[in-house]
N, C-alpha and C positions, 0 to 999 in steps of 0.2 A: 513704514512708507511715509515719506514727509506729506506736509499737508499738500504744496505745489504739486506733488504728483501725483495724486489721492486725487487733485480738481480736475489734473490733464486725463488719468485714468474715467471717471465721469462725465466728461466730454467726449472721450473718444467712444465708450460705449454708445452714447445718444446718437452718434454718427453712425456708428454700427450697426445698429437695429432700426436705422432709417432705412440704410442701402439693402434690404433681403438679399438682393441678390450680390453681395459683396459680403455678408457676413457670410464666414465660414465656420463661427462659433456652433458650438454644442446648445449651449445655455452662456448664461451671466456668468459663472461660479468658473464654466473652462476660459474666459473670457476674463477674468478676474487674473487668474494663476497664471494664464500666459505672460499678463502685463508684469505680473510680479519680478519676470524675469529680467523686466527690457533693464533694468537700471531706473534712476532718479532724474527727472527733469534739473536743468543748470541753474542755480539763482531762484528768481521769482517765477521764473517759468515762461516769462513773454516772448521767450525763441524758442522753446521749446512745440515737439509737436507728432504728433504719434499719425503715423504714415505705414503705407506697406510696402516691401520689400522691393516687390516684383509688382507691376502694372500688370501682369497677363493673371494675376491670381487672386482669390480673395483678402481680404481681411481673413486669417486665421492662422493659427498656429505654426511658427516656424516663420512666416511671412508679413511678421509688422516690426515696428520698430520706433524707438524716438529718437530723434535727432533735434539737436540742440546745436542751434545755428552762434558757432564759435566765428567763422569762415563764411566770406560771399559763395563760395563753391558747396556750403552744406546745402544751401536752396536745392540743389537740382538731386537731392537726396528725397527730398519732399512731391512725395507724389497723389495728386489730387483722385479722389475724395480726401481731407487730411484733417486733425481736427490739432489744433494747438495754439500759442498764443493767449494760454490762460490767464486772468487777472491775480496778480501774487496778493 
């Protein structure tokens, strides 16, 4: 995992385990392997940004995602609570 996404992954957890009622995580560790999956933030990571799926559902598994704003239209991919825009 690169370092840029290694920061965005530790960002989004801190957001995660703000919201209680938005994590949908088991623990840290299910919460870890899911991200594993998303892919790699773009660049230094300052478009980048780890978001959920669906607004009707939590933060977990199957229903987050990063998106890495390439496009003015990725924005509306980004759904608030969201945590990204990390420092490269």
């Amino acid at each position: 995992m690169r370092m840029n996404t290694f920061a965005l992954m530790e960002l989004s957890w801190r957001l995660v385990s703000r919201h209680k009622d938005l994590n949908g995580f088991e623990s840290l560790k299910d919460f870890q392997e899911e991200f594993g999956t998303l892919g790699e933030v773009a660049g230094d990571g300052k478009n980048s940004f780890f978001t959920r799926i669906s607004a009707s559902k939590p933060f977990e598994p199957g229903n987050v995602q990063i998106v890495n704003l390439e496009d003015p239209r990725d924005e509306e991919r980004v759904i608030v609570p969201f945590a990204g825009g990390s420092p490269g």
